[in-house]
N, C-alpha and C positions, 0 to 999 in steps of 0.2 A: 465684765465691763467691756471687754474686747468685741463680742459680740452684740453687745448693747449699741456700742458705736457702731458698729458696721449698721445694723438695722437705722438708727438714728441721723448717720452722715448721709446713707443714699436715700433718705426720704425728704432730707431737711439742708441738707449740705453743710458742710464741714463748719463756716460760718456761722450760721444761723443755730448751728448745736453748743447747747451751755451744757455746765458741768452737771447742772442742775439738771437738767433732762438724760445726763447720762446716771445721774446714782439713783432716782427714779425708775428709771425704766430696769439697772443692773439690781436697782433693791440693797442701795450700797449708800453708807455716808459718804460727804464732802469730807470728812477726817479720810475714810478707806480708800477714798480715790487718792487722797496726794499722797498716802503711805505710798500707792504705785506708781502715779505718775508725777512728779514734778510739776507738769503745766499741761494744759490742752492740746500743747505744741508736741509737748511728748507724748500724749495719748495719738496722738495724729500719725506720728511712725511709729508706734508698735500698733495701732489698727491697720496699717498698711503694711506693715513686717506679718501680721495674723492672718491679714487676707492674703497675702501671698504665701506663705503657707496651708492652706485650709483650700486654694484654690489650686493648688499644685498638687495637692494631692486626689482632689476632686476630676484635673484634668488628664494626670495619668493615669488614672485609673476608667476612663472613658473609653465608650467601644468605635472611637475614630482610632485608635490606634490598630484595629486589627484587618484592615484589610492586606493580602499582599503587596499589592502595587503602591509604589512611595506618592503616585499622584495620586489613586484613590482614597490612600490615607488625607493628602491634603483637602480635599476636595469632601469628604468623609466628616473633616474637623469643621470646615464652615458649615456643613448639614449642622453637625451637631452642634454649633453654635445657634445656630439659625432656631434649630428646633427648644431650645433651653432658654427662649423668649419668651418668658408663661408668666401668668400674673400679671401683677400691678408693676407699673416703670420702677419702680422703686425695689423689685425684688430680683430682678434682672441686669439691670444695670449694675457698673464697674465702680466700684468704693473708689481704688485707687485715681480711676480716670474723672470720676467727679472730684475729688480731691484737687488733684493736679489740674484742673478747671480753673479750682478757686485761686489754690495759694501760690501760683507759680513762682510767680514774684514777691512777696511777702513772708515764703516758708522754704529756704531751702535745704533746710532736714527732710522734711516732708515731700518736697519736689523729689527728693532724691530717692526716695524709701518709695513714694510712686511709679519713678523712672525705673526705680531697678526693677520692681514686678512686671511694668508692662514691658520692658526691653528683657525682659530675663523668661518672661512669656509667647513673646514672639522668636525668641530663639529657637523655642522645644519645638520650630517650623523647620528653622532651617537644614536639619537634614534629611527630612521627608522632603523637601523643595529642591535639594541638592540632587539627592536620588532620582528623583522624579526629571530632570534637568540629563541629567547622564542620559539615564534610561532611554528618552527620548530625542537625543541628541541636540536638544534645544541651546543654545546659544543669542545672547542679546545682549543690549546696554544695562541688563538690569540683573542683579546677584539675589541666590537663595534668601541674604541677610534682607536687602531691601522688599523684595515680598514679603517677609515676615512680618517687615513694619506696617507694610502695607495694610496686612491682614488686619493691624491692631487700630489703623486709622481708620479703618471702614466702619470695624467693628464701632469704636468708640465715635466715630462719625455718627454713626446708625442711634446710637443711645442719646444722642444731644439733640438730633430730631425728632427722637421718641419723646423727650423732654418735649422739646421749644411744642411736638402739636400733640401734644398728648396720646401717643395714639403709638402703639409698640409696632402697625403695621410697617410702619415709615424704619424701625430697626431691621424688621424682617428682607423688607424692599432692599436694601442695604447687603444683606447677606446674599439677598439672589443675583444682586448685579455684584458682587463678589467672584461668587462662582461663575458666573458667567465671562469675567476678565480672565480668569486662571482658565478658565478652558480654550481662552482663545488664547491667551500666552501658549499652551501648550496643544493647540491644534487639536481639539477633541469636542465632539460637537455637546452642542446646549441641552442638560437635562435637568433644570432648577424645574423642580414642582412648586406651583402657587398654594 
């Protein structure tokens, strides 16, 4: 069911997804589902407790973590962001950040179970950013943690204009002027490939 939702939330949005369309697609009664969930509202944090899981293990085990250098790692992670923009808007894009779109205001179970993925995602930045900050003797108004954030507003920036013009180029555009920020935070010249 968990996976049902995920597929069903980012193609249709949290909203617009009945329970109806989730025991359908999961191949599950309306009886099976409330045996697990309670309401829609609890499906909605434990799809977002699933995807934060299932995504955390899909991102440490990615090959941005291998290069030496703690900037080339960071730098390494937006490529591979960049490059894991394949298919349809809907199979790319962020469950929890469409999520947290919809119900900000209206779900704060759900706000919250979003909040801690994507804050709990931009963390696994912060000591590759910190590193890479030493390393380079870099100094600013601005901290490892708040880049991290950063990363995840661009990112999730990138997927809401992949939305609004259909067209995934506009996420891509997004990750190169990315990279392109971080290299000039840390003084290293421009190598985003188109």
């Amino acid at each position: 069911m968990l996976e049902a939702a995920q597929d069903i939330i980012r193609s249709k949005g949290f909203a617009a997804t009945t329970v109806d369309d989730l025991c359908k697609q999961a191949e599950v009664t309306k009886g099976a589902f409330f045996h697990h969930f309670d309401s829609k509202e609890a499906l909605g944090v434990a799809a977002a407790e699933y995807w934060t899981e299932t995504t955390s293990a899909f991102f440490a085990a990615a090959p941005y973590h291998l290069p030496d250098d703690p900037l080339d790692r960071v730098l390494a992670y937006v490529a591979f962001r960049r490059a894991i923009i394949v298919g349809q808007i809907a199979e790319f894009t962020c469950l929890v950040g469409t999520m947290a779109q919809e119900v900000y205001a209206i779900s704060p179970d759900i706000r919250e179970a979003c909040g801690k993925s994507i804050f709990g995602h931009a963390a696994t930045l912060e000591g590759d950013i910190r590193a890479a900050m030493q390393a380079r003797r870099i100094q600013g108004d601005w901290t490892p943690e708040s880049l991290a954030r950063h990363t995840q507003a661009v990112i999730q920036g990138g997927f809401v204009l992949a939305k609004a013009g259909n067209d995934p180029d506009l996420a891509r555009e997004s990750l190169d002027h990315l990279d392109r920020y971080i290299r000039c935070l840390f003084n290293v010249p421009d190598e985003v490939e188109a």
